[in-house]
C-alpha positions in Angstrom: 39.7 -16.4 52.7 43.1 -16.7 54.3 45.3 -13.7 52.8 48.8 -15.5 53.2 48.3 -19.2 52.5 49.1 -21.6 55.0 51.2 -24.7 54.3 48.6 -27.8 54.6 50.5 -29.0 58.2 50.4 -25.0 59.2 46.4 -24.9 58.3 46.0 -28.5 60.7 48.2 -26.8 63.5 46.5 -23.6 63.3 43.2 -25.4 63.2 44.0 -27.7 66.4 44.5 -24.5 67.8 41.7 -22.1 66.7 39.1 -24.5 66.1 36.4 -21.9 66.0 38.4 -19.6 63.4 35.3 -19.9 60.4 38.2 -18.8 58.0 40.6 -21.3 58.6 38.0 -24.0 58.4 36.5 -22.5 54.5 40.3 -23.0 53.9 40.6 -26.5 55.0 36.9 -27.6 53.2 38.5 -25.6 50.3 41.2 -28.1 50.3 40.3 -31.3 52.2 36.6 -31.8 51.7 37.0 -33.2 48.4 39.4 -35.6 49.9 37.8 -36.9 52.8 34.3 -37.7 50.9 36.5 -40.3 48.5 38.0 -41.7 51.0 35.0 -42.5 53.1 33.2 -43.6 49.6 35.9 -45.8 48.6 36.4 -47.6 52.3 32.5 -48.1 52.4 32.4 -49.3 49.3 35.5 -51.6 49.9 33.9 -52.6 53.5 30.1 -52.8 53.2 29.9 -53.1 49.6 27.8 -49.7 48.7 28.4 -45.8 49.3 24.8 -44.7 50.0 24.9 -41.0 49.6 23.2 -40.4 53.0 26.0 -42.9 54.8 28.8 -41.5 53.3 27.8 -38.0 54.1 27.1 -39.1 58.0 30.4 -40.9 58.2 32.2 -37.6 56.8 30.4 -35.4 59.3 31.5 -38.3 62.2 35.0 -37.5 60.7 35.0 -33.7 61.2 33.4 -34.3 64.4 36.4 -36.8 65.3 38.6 -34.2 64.4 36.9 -31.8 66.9 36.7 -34.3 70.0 38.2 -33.5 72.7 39.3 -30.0 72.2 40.7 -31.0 68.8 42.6 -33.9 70.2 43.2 -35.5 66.6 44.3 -32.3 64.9 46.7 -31.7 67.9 47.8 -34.9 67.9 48.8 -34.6 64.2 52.7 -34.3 63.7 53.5 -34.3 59.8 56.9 -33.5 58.3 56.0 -33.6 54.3 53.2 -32.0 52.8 51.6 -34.9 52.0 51.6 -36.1 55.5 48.1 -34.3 55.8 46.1 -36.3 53.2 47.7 -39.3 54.6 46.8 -38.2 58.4 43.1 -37.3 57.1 43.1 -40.8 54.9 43.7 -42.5 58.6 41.2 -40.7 60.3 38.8 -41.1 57.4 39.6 -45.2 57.4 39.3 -45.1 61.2 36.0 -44.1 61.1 34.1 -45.6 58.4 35.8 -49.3 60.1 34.2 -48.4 63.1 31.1 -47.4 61.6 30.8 -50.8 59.7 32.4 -52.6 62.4 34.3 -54.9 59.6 38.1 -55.4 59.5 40.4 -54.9 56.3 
């Protein structure tokens, strides 16, 4: 566990930069997992018109792997002001990658 908290756009900035830091990533499961499985269950549902518990968990895993690409490319890339602008950056990435998945358009 982190001793001193991070605000949720430090943990994404410190993350983009120690992507290997096992601590940092328990913290950001501890408050983004949750998160990131309803949002890929609510696009998949919305998109292909089921959740299968073994999709959904593959699409989450191709979202932590997108967040990893390219030396962390997505979490470097991320540039929130708010708080909330890190469930709203996850939500995209999320989105992003089950309509890719499913290959359907909104």
């Amino acid at each position: 566990m982190i001793t001193n908290s991070p605000t949720h756009n430090e943990l994404l900035h410190m993350l983009a930069f120690e992507s290997q830091n096992s601590a940092l990533w328990a913290e950001f499961m501890r408050r983004f997992h949750d998160y990131i499985c309803f949002v890929v269950a609510r696009e998949l549902h919305q998109q292909a018109g089921t959740a299968a518990p073994e999709v959904m968990d593959e699409l989450v895993q191709q979202v932590y792997l997108k967040l990893l690409a390219h030396s962390a490319q997505a979490l470097r890339a991320y540039r929130g002001r708010e708080e909330s602008s890190a469930y709203r950056y996850l939500e995209i990435v999320a989105l992003r990658t089950v309509i890719k998945s499913t290959g359907i358009r909104p």
